[in-house]
C-alpha positions in Angstrom: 78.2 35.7 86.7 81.3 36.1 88.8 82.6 39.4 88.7 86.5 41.2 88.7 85.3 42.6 91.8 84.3 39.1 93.5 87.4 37.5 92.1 89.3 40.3 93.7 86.9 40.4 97.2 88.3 36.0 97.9 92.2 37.3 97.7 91.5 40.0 99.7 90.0 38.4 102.0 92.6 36.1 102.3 95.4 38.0 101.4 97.2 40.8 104.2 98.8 43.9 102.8 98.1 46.9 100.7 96.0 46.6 97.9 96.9 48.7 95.1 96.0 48.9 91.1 99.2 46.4 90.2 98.3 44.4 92.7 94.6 44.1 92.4 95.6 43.6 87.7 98.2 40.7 88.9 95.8 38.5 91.6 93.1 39.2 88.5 95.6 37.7 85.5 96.8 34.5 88.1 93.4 34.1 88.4 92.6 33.9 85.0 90.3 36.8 84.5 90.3 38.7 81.2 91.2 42.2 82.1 91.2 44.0 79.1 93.6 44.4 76.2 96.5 46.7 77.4 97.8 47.8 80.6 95.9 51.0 81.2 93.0 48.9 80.5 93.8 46.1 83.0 94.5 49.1 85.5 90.8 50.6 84.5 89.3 47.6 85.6 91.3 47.1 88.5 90.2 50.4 90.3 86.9 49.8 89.3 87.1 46.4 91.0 89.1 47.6 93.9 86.5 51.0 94.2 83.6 48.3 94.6 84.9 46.8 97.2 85.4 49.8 99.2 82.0 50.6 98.5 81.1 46.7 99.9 83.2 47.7 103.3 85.7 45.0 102.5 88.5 47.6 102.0 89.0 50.9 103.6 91.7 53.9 101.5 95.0 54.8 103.0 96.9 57.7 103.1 100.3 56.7 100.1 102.4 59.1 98.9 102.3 60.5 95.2 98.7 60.6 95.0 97.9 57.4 94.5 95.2 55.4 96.2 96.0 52.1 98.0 93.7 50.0 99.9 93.4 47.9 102.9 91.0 45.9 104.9 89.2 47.4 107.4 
């Protein structure tokens, strides 16, 4: 079973830039993946996704203003 967070780990992979939640919800929708009914539940799954791969080593946090968390690759 493919998962958000293996969805999200091939654009990351291939994709440069910050990774943030509306990023991470947006690459999920074009891909087709359900994420929830609702924005704040699209952006629930999205950290969780994005929090996995930082746990994989595929992403790395960086310091953003506002105290949000964004992501890049190592």
């Amino acid at each position: 079973m493919t998962t958000h967070a293996d969805v999200l780990a091939r654009a990351v992979t291939t994709l440069d830039g910050p990774w943030d939640t509306t990023r991470a919800v947006a690459v999920l929708r074009d891909a087709g993946v359900p994420v929830g009914a609702g924005d704040r539940a699209a952006d629930k799954q999205a950290r969780k996704a994005l929090r996995e791969l930082r746990d994989r080593g595929l992403l790395v946090v960086v310091p953003s203003p506002g105290g949000t968390v964004v992501y890049r690759r190592p």
